[in-house]
C-alpha positions as CSV (number, residue, x, y, z in Angstrom):
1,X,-59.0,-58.1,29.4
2,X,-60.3,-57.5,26.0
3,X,-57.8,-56.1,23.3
4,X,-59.5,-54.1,20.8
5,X,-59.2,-55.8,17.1
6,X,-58.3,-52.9,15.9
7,X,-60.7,-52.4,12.7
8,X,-59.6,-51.4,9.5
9,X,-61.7,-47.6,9.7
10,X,-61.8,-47.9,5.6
11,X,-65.0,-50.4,5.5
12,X,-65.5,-50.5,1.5
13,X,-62.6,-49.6,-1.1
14,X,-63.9,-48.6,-4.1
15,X,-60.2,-48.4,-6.5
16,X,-59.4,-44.8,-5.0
17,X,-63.0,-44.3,-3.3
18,X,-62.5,-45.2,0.2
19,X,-65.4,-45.3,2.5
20,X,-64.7,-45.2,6.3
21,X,-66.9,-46.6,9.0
22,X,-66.8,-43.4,10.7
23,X,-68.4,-41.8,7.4
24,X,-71.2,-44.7,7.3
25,X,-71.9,-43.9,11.1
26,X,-72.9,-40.2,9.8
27,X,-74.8,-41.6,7.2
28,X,-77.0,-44.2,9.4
29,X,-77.6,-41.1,12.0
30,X,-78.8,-39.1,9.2
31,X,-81.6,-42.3,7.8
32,X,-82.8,-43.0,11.4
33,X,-83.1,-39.1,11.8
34,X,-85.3,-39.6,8.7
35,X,-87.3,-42.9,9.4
36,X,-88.4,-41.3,13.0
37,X,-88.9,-38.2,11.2
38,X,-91.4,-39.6,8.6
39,X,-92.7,-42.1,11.8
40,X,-93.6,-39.0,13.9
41,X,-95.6,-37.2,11.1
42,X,-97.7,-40.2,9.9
43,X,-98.4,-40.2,13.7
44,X,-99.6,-36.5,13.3
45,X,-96.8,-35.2,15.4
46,X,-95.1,-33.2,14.0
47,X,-95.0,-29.6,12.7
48,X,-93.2,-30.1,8.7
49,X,-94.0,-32.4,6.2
50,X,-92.0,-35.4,4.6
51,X,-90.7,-32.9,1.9
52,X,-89.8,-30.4,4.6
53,X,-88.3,-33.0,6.9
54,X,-85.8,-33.9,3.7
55,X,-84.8,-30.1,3.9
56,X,-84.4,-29.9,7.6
57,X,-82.0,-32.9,7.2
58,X,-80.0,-31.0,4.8
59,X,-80.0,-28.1,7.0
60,X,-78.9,-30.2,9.8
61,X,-76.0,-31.8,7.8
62,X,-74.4,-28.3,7.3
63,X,-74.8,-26.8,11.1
64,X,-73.7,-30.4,12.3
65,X,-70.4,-30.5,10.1
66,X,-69.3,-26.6,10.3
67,X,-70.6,-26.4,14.3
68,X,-69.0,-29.6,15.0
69,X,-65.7,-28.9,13.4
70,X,-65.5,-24.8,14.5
71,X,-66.6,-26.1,18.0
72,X,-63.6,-28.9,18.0
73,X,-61.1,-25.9,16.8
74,X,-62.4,-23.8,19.8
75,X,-63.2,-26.1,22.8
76,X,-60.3,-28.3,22.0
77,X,-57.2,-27.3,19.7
78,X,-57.5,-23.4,19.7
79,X,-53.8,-22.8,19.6
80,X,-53.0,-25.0,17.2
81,X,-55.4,-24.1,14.4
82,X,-54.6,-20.8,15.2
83,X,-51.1,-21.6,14.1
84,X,-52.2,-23.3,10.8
85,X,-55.2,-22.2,9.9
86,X,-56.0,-23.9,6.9
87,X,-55.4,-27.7,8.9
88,X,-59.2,-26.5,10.1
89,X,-60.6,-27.4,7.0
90,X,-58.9,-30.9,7.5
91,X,-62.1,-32.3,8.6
92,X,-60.8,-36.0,6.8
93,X,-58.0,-35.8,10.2
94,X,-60.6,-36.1,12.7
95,X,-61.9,-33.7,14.9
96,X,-65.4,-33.0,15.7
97,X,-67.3,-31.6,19.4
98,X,-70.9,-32.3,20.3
99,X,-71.3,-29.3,21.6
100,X,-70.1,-27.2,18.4
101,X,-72.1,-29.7,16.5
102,X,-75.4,-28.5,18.9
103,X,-74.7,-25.2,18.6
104,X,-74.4,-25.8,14.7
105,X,-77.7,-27.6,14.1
106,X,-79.4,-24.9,16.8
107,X,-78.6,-22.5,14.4
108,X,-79.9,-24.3,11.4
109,X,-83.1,-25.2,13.0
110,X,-83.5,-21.3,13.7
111,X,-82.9,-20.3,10.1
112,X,-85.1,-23.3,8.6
113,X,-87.9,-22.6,10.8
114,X,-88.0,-19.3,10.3
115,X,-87.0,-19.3,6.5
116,X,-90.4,-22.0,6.3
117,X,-92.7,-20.3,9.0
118,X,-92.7,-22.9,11.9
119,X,-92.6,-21.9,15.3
120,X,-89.2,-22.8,16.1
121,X,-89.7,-24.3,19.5
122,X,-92.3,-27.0,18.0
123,X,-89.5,-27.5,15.6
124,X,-86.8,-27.8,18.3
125,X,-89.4,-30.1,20.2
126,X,-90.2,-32.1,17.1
127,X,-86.0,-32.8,16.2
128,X,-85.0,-33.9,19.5
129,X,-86.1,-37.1,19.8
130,X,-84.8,-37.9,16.2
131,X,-81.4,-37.0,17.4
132,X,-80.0,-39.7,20.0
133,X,-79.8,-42.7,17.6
134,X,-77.4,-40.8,15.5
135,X,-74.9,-40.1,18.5
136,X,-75.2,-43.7,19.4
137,X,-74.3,-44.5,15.7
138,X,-71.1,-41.6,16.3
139,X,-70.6,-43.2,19.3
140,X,-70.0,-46.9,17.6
141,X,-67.8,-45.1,14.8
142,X,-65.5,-44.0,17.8
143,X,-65.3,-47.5,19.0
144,X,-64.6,-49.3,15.7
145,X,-61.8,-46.8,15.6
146,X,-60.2,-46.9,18.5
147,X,-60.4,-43.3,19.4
148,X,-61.6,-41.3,22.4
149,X,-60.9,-44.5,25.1
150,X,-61.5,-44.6,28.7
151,X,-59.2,-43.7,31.5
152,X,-57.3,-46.6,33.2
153,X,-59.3,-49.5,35.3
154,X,-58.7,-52.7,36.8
155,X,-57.8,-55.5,34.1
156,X,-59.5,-57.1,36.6
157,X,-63.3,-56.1,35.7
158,X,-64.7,-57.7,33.0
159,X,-65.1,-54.6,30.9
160,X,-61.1,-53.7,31.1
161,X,-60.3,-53.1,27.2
162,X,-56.8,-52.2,25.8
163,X,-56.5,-50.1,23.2
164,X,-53.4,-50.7,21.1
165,X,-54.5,-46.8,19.5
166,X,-53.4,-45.9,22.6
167,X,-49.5,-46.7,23.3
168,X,-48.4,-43.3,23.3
169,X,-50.5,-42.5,26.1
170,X,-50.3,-46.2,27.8
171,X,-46.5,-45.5,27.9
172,X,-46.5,-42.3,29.1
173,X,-48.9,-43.3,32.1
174,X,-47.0,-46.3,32.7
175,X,-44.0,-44.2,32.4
176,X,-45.3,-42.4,35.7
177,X,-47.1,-45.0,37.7
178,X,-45.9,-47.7,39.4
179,X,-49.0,-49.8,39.4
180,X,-49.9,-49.2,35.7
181,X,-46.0,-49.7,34.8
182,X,-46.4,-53.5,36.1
183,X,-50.3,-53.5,34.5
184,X,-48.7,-52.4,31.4
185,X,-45.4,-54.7,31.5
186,X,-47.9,-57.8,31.9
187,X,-50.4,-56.7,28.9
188,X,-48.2,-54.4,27.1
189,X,-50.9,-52.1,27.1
190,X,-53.4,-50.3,29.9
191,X,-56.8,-51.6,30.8
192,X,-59.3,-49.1,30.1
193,X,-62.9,-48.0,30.3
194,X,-64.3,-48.7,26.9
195,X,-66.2,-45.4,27.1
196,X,-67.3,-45.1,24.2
197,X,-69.9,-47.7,24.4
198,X,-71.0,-45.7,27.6
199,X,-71.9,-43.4,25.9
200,X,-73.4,-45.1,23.1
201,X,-75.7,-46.2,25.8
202,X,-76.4,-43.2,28.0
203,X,-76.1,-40.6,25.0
204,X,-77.4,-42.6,22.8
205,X,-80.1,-45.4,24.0
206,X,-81.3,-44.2,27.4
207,X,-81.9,-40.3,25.8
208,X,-83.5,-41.9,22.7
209,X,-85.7,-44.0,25.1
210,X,-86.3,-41.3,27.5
211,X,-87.2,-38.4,25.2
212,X,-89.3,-40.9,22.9
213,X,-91.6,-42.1,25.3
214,X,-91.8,-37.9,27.0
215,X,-92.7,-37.2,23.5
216,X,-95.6,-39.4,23.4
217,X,-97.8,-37.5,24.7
218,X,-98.8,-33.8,24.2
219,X,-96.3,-31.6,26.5
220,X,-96.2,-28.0,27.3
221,X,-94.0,-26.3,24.2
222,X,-90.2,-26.5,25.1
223,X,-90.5,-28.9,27.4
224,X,-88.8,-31.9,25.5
225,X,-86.0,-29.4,23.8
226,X,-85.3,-29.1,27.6
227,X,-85.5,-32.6,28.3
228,X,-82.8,-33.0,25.6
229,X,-80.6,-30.5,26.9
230,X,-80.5,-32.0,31.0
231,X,-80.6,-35.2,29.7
232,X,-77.6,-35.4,27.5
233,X,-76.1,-33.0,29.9
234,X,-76.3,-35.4,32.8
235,X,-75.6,-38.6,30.8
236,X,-72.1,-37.0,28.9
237,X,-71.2,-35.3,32.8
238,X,-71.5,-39.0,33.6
239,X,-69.5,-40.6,30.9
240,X,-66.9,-38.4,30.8
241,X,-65.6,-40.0,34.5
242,X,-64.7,-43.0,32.6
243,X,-63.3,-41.1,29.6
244,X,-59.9,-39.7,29.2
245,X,-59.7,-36.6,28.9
246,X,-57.5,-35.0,25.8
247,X,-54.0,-35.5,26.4
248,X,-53.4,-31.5,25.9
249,X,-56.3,-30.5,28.2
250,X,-55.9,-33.2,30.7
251,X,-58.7,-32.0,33.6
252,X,-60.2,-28.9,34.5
253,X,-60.8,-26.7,37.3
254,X,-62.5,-29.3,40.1
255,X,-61.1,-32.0,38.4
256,X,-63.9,-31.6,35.6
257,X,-63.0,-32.7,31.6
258,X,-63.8,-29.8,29.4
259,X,-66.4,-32.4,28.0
260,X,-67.9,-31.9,31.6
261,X,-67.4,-28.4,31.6
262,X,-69.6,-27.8,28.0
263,X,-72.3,-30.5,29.9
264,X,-72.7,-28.1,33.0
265,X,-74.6,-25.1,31.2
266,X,-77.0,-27.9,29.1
267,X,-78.1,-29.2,32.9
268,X,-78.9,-25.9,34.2
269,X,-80.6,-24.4,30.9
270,X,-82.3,-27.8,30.5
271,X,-83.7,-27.6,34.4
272,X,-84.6,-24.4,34.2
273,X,-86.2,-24.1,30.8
274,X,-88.2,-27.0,31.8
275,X,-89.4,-25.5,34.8
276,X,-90.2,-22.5,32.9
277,X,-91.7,-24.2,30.0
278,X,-94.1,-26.2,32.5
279,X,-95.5,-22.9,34.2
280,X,-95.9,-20.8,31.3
281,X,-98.1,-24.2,30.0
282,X,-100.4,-23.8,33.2
């Protein structure tokens, strides 16, 4: 079984500047957003130029930060923000949802695109393939700091990774278990999924690989916004069967995550829109 090394998350110290990798992870999403960016439009595909594409990033930052963190306080930890309000502008703590964080930079593209003129489905279409390299990024931050581990697997399987982030939860499973008390007796910790390098692959490079090559080619106008949406759908419905699920949420109804339960309306937009899209096109 692999034991995570547990990372320092500060990677540079700077006297009383401390940069964590978590921060850098942000930063890298945001330069490969604008490398692809500036890749697609000396291609000729794509509806801004590299002037406007600096903007849109800007844009993007805001809706990313404010949706992700609003989307955290009401997907995850409603009550308890609600009982200290101001802790929501803790963003330092931790704390940020994909979906919020969508919903954010939705928003944003709506207001740049109509604040410069663009159609805002070409702009949807044009941003989405820009945007999986930057969750893979998230998704390696997660990793280097321990947070948002797997649920419990054989220590058996080659992948098995203990988290030592995780003893408050290892001890309370152990605590309840039989099997994972004698697991966690011989490691002194659980053996979990390492799921956040599943979903730096599924989130991250299959929907980067899959949306770059759909976008190759001319498509009918909505069509890859769609792709996004049933592709990231399906790939985080799939992840989040090795993820655990938040210790104050625990699972759903039908034995769905609430990570699963956001995914479920992206699939069936994302199908139908792309349906739609393609019909309209003919």
């Amino acid at each position: 079984m692999f034991v995570h090394p547990q990372f320092d998350p500060v990677a540079v110290a700077l006297g009383p500047l401390a940069i964590r990798w978590y921060a850098l992870s942000y930063i890298l999403g945001f330069a490969l957003f604008i490398w692809l960016g500036r890749r697609r439009i000396r291609q000729t595909l794509a509806p801004v130029t590299v002037s406007q594409l600096d903007d849109l990033l800007t844009w993007g930052v805001v809706g990313v930060i404010l949706g992700g963190r609003l989307g955290y306080v009401l997907f995850y930890q409603r009550d308890a923000y609600l009982a200290d309000p101001v802790s929501i502008l803790k963003i330092w703590e931790g704390g940020m949802s994909f979906h919020g964080g969508f919903l954010g930079v939705l928003l944003a593209v709506l207001l740049f695109a109509k604040k410069r003129h663009i159609p805002f489905v070409k702009l949807l279409d044009f941003v989405a393939p820009l945007v999986p390299l930057g969750l893979a990024s998230g998704r390696i931050g997660n990793f280097i700091n321990g947070e948002l581990w797997g649920r419990v697997t054989d220590p058996a399987r080659f992948w098995a990774t203990g988290f030592p982030q995780a003893a408050h939860a290892d001890q309370m499973l152990a605590a309840a278990n039989a099997q994972y008390a004698a697991w966690y007796a011989q490691f002194g910790m659980l053996p979990r999924h390492p799921s956040q390098l599943y979903q730096f692959a599924l989130e991250g490079l299959c929907l980067f690989a899959l949306l770059w090559w759909f976008s190759k080619k001319t498509r009918p106008t909505g069509q890859i916004s769609a792709l996004f949406l049933a592709g990231y759908g399906v790939f985080r419905f799939i992840a989040e069967f090795a993820r655990q699920p938040d210790e104050h949420l625990g699972l759903l109804g039908a034995g769905l995550s609430m990570g699963q339960w956001l995914s479920v309306p992206m699939i069936v937009g994302g199908v139908l829109l792309f349906v739609i899209c393609g019909k309209h096109y003919r």
